[in-house]
VOMAR-270746 format. One record per residue (C-alpha): residue in one letter; x negated, y, z; residue number from 1. Coordinates in steps of 0.05 Angstrom, whole numbers, plus 32768, in hexadecimal, padded with zeros to 4 digits. Example, Ala and Ser with C-alpha at 12.3 -4.5 7.8 and 13.67 -1.06 7.14 Angstrom:
+------+------+------+------+-----+
! code !    x !    y !    z ! pos !
+------+------+------+------+-----+
!    a ! 7F0A ! 7FA6 ! 809C !   1 !
!    s ! 7EEF ! 7FEB ! 808F !   2 !
+------+------+------+------+-----+
# end
This chain:
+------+------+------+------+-----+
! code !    x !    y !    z ! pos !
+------+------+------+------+-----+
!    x ! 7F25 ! 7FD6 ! 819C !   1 !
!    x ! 7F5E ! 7FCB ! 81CF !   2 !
!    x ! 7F98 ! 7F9B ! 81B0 !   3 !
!    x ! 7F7F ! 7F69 ! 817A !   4 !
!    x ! 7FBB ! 7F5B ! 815C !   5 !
!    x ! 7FC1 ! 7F57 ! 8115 !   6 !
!    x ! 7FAD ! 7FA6 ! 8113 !   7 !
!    x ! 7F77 ! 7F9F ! 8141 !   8 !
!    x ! 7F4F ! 7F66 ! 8127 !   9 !
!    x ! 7F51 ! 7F82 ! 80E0 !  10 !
!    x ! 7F31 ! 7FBD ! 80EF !  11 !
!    x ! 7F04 ! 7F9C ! 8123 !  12 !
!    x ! 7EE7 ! 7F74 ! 80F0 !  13 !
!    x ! 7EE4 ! 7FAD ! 80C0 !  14 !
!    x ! 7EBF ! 7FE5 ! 80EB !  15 !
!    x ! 7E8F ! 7FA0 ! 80FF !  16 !
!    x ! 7E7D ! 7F86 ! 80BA !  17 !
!    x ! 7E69 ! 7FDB ! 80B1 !  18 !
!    x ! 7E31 ! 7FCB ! 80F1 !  19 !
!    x ! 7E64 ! 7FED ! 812B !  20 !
!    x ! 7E5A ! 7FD6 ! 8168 !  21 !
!    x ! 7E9B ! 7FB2 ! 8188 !  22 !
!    x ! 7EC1 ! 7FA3 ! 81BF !  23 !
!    x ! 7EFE ! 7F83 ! 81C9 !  24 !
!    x ! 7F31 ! 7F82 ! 81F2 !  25 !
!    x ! 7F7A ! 7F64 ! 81F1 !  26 !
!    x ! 7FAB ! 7F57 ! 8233 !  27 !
!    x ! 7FB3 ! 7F12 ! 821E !  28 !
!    x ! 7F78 ! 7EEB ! 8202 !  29 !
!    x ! 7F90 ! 7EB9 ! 81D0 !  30 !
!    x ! 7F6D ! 7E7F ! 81AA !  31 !
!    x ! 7F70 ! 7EB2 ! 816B !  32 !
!    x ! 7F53 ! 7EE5 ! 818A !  33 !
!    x ! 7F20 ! 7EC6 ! 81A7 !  34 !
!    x ! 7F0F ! 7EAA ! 815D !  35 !
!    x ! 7F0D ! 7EF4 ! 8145 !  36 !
!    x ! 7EDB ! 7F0C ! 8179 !  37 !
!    x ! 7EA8 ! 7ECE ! 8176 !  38 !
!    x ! 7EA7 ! 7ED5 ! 812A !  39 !
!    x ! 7E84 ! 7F1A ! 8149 !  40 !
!    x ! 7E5A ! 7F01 ! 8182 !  41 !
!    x ! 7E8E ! 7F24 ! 81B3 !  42 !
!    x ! 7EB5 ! 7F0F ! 81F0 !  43 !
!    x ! 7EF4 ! 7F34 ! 81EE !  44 !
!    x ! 7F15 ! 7F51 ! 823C !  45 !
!    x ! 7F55 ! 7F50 ! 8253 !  46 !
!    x ! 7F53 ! 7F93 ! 8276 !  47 !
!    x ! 7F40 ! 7FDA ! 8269 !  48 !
!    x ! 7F07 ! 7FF0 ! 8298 !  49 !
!    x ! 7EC6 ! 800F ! 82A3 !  50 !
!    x ! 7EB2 ! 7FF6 ! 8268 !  51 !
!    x ! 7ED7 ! 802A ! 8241 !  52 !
!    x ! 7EA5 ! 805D ! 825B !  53 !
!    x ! 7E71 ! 8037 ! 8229 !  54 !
!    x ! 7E95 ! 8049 ! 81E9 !  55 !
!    x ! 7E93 ! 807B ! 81BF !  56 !
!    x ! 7ED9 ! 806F ! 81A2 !  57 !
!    x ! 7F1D ! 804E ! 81B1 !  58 !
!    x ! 7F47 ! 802B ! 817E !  59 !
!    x ! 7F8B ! 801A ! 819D !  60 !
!    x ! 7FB9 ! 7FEF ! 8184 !  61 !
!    x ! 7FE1 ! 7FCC ! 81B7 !  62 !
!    x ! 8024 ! 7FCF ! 81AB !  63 !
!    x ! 804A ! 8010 ! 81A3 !  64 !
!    x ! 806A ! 8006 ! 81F0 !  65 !
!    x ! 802E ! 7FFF ! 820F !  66 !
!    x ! 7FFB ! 8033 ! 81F1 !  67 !
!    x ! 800C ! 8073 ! 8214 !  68 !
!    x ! 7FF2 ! 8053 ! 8253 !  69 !
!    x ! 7FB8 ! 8033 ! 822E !  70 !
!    x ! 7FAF ! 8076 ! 8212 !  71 !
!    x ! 7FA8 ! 809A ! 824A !  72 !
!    x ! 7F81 ! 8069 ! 8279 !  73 !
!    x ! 7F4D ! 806B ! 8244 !  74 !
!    x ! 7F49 ! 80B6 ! 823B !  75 !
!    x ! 7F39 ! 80B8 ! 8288 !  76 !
!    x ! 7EFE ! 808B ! 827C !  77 !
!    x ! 7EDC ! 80A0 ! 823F !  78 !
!    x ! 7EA6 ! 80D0 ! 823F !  79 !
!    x ! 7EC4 ! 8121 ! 821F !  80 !
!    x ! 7E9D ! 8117 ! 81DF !  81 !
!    x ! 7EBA ! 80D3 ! 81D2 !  82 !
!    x ! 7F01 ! 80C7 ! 81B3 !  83 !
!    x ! 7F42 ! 809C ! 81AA !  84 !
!    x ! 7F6C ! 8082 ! 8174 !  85 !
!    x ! 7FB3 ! 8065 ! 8178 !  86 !
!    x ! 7FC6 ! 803A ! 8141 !  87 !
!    x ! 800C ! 8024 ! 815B !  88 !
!    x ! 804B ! 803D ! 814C !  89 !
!    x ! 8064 ! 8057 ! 818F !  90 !
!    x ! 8091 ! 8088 ! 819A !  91 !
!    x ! 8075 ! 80D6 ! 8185 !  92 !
!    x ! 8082 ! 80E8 ! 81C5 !  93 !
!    x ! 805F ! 80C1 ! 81E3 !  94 !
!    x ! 801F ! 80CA ! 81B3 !  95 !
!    x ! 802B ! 8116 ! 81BE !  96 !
!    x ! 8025 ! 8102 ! 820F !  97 !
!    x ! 7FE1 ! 80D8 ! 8206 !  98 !
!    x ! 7FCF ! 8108 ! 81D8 !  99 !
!    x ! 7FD0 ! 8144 ! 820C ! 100 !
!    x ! 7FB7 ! 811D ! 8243 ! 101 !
!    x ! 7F73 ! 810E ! 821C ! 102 !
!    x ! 7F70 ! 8156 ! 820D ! 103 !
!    x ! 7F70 ! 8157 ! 825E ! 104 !
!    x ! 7F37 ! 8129 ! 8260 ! 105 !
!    x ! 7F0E ! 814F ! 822A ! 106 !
!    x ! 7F1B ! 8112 ! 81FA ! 107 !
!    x ! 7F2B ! 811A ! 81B3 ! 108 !
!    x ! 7F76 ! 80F4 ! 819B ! 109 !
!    x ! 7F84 ! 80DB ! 8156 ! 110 !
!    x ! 7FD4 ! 80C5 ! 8145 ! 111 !
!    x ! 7FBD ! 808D ! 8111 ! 112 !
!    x ! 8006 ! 8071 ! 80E4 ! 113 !
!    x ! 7FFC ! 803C ! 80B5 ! 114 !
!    x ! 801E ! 8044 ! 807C ! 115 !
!    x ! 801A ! 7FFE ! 805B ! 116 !
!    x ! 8013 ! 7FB0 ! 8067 ! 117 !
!    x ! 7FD2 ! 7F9F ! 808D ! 118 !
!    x ! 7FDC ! 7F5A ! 8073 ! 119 !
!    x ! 7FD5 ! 7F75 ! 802F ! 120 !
!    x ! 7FA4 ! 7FA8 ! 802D ! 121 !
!    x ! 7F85 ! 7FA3 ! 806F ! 122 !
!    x ! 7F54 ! 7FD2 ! 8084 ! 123 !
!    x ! 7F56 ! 7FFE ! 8044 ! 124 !
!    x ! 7FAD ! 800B ! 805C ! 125 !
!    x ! 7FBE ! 8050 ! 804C ! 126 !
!    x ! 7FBD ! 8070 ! 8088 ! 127 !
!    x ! 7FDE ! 80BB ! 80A1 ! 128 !
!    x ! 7FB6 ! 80DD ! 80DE ! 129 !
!    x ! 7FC7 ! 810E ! 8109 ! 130 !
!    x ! 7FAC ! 8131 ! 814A ! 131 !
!    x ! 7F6C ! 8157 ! 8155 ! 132 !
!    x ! 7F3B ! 8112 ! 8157 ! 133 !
!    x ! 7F5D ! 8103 ! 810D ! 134 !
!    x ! 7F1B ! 8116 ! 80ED ! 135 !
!    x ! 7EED ! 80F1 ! 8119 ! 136 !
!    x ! 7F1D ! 80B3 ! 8105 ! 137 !
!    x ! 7F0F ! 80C7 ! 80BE ! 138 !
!    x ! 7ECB ! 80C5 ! 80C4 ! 139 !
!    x ! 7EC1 ! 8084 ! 80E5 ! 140 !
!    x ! 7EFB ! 805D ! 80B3 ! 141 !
!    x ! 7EE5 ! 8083 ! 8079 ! 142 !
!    x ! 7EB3 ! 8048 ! 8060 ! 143 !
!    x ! 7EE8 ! 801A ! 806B ! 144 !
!    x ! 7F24 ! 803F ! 8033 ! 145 !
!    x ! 7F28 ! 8079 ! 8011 ! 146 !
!    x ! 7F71 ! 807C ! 8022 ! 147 !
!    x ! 7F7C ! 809E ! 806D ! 148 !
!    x ! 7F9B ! 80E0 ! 805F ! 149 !
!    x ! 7F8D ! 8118 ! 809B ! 150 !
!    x ! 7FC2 ! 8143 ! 80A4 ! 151 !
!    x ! 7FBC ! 818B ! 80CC ! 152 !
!    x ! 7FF3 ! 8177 ! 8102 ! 153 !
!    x ! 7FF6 ! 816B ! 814B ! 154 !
!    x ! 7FF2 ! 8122 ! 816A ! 155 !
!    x ! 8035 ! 8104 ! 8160 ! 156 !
!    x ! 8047 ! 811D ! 811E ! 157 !
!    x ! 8023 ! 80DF ! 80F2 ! 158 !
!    x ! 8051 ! 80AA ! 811A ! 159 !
!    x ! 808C ! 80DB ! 8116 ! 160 !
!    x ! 8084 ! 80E0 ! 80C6 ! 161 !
!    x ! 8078 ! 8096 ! 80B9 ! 162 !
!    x ! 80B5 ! 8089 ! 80E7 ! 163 !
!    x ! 80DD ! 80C3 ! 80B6 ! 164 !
!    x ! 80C4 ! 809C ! 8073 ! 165 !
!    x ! 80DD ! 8059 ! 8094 ! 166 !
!    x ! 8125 ! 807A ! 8096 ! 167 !
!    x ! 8121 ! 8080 ! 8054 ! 168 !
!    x ! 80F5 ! 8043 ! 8040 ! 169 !
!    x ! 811F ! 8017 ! 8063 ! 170 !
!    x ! 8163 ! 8038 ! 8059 ! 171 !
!    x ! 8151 ! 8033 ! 800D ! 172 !
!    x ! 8141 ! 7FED ! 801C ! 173 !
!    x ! 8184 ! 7FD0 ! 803C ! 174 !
!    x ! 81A8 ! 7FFD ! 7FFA ! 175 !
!    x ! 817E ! 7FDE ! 7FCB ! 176 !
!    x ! 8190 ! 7F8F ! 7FE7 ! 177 !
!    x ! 81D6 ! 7FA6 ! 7FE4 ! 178 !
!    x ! 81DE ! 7FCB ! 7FA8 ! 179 !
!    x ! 81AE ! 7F99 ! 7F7A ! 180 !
!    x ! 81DB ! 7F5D ! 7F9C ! 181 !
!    x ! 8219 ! 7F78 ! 7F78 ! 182 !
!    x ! 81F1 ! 7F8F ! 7F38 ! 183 !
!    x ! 81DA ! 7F46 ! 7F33 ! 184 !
!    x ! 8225 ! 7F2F ! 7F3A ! 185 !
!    x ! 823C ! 7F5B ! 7F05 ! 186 !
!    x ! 820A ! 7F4D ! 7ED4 ! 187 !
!    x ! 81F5 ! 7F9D ! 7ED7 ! 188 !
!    x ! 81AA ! 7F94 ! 7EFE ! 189 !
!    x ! 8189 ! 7FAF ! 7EBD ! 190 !
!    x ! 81BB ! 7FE5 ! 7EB5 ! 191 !
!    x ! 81B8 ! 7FFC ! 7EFA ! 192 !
!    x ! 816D ! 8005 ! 7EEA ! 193 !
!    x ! 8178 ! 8030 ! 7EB4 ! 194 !
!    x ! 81A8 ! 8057 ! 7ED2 ! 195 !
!    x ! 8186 ! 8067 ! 7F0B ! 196 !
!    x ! 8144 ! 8078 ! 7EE5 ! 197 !
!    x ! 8153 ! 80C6 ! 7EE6 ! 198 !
!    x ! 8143 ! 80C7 ! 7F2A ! 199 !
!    x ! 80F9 ! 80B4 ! 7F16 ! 200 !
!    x ! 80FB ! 8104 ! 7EE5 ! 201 !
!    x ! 80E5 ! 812D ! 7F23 ! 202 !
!    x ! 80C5 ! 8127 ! 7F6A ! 203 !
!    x ! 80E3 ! 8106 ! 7FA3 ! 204 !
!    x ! 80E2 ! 8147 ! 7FCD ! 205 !
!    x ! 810F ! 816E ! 7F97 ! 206 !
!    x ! 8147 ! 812A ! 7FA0 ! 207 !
!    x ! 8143 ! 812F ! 7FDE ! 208 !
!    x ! 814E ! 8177 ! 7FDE ! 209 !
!    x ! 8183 ! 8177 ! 7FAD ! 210 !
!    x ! 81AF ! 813B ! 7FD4 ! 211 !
!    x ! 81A3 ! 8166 ! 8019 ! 212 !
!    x ! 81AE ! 81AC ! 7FF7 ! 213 !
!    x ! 81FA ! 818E ! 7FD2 ! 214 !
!    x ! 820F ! 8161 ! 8007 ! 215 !
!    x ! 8229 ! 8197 ! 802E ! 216 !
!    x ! 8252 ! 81B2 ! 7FF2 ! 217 !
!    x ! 826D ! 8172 ! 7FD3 ! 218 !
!    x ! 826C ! 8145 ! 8018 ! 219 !
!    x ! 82AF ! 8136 ! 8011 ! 220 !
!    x ! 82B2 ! 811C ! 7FCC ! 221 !
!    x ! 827A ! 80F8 ! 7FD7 ! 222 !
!    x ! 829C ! 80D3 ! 8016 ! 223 !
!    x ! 82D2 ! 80B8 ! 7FEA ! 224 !
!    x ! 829C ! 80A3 ! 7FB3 ! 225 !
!    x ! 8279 ! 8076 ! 7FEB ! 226 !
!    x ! 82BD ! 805D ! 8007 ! 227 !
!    x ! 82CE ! 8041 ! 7FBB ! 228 !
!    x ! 8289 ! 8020 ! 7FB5 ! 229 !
!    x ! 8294 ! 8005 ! 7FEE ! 230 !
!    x ! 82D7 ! 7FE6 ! 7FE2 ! 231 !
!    x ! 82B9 ! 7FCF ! 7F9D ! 232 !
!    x ! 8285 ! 7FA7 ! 7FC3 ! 233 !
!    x ! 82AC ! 7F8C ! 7FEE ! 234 !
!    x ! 82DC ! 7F70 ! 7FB2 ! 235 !
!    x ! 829E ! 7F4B ! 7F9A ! 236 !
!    x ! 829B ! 7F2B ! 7FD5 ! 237 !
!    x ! 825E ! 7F4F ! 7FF0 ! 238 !
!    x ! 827A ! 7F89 ! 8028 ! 239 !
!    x ! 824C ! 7FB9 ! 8031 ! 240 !
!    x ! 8226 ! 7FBC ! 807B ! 241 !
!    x ! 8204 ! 7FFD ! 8061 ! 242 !
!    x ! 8235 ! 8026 ! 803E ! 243 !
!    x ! 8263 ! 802E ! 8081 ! 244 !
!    x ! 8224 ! 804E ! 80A4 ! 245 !
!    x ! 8227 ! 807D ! 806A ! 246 !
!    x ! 826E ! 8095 ! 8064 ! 247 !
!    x ! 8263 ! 80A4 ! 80AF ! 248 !
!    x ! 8227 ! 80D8 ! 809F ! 249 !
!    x ! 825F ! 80F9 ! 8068 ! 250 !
!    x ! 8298 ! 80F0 ! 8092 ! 251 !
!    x ! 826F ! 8113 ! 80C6 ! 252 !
!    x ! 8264 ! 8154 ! 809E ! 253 !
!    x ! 82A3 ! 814E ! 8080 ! 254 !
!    x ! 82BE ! 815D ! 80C7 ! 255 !
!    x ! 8294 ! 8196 ! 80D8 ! 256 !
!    x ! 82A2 ! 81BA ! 809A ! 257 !
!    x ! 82E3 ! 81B0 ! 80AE ! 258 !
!    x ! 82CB ! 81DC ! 80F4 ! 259 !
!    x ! 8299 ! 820A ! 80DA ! 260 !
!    x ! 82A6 ! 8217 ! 8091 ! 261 !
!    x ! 826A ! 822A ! 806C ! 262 !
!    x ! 8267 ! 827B ! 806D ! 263 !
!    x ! 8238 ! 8282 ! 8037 ! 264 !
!    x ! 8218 ! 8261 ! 7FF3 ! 265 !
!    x ! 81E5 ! 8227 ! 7FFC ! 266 !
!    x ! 81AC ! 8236 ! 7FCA ! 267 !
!    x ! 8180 ! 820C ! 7FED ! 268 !
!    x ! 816F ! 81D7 ! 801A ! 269 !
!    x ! 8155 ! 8205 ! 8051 ! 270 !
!    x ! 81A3 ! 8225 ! 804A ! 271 !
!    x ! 81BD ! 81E0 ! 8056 ! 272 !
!    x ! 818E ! 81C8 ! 8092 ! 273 !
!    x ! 81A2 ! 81FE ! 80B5 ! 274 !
!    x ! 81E4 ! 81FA ! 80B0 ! 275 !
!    x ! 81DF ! 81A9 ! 80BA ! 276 !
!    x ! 81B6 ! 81C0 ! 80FF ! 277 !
!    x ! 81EC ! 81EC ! 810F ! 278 !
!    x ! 8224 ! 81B8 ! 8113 ! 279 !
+------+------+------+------+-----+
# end
């Protein structure tokens, strides 16, 4: 286990208390972590060496900056049946790069994302897993939760998809303060609730269709819709630092419709990506 962070000692102790094996290793030895690795009978290192040829696997989970090199130090050191695991979220990219340099080395990669609060749920976090060591990572975890979801994709694509979902996690998130802020002001919270419930009638992925597929047709309208919500925020004395980010992204299409009209109908979302990738 190299980094034993908050990510690193929770699975430490987990893969332990299931009779693994350990060693740990973190750049910068604190009291804590010492506490996590006598409560094992370990003595942790500060450096990634020789050692490494000794495991059979490699759980990383420095921080996101530093892993590719981690990454790929280790993969020259393990033995070709052995593997590696990156827990952090660093750039795809860069996964894809450690990723195809441990193919190099004959070692196996897995693109680990966690998908939820280690301080919650700890080792049984859902967790999305990519790259062509995903199923070895599976195996080993698979005691632990039930909830690690292996997807058929390339190194690089887990990180990139929980990174996609934060866009919309967290987008949702800075709407929500906002737009519950002003609901509680007007005495409409409840309301709001109910008005919003029939986005709960269908899946996500047919919204999210629908709001791609008919913002390049009504883009426009919509604009001046977030423009008044806007200025009725702002007359409640709570100005918007979200909605201005928005208008942008319709003031943006607004203008290239106003370059490239749109030739033919949008039916579907696919019609409306491609013209939105065309622009």
């Amino acid at each position: 286990m190299i980094g034993v962070g908050e990510v690193g000692s929770c699975f430490a102790e987990a893969l332990y208390g299931q009779g693994h094996e350990l060693l740990l290793c973190d750049n910068k030895i604190t009291r804590r972590i010492e506490t996590v690795a006598s409560r094992m009978g370990l003595t942790p290192v500060e450096e990634v060496g020789a050692w490494v040829r000794d495991a059979d696997a490699v759980i990383v989970s420095t921080t996101g900056i530093e892993s590719k090199a981690v990454s790929m130090q280790c993969a020259e050191l393990l033995r070709p049946d052995a593997w590696l695991a990156d827990f952090t979220t660093a750039h795809p990219d860069d996964k894809r790069a450690a990723s195809a340099h441990a193919h190099q080395c004959s070692v196996k990669y897995a693109d680990v994302a966690i998908m939820g609060g280690i301080s919650l749920t700890h080792a049984k976090t859902p967790l999305l897993v990519a790259g062509d060591g995903a199923a070895q990572l599976s195996a080993l975890l698979a005691p632990l939760s039930s909830a690690i979801r292996v997807i058929d994709r390339p190194a690089g694509d887990a990180v990139a998809l929980k990174l996609l979902r934060s866009v919309f996690t967290k987008g949702m998130e800075a709407l929500g303060v906002e737009m519950l802020l002003v609901a509680e002001q007007q005495g409409v919270r409840e309301q709001l609730y109910e008005v919003l419930s029939d986005i709960d009638d269908g899946p996500i992925r047919n919204f999210l269709d629908m709001v791609v597929r008919t913002h390049v047709i009504h883009a426009a309208r919509r604009s001046h819709e977030v423009a008044q919500a806007a200025e009725q925020m702002a007359s409640l004395g709570h100005p918007s630092r979200v909605l201005p980010g928005v208008r942008d992204r319709f003031e943006a299409t607004v203008h290239a419709l106003g370059r490239r009209p749109i030739q033919q109908e949008v039916s579907t979302v696919d019609d409306a990506l491609d013209w939105l990738r065309s622009v």
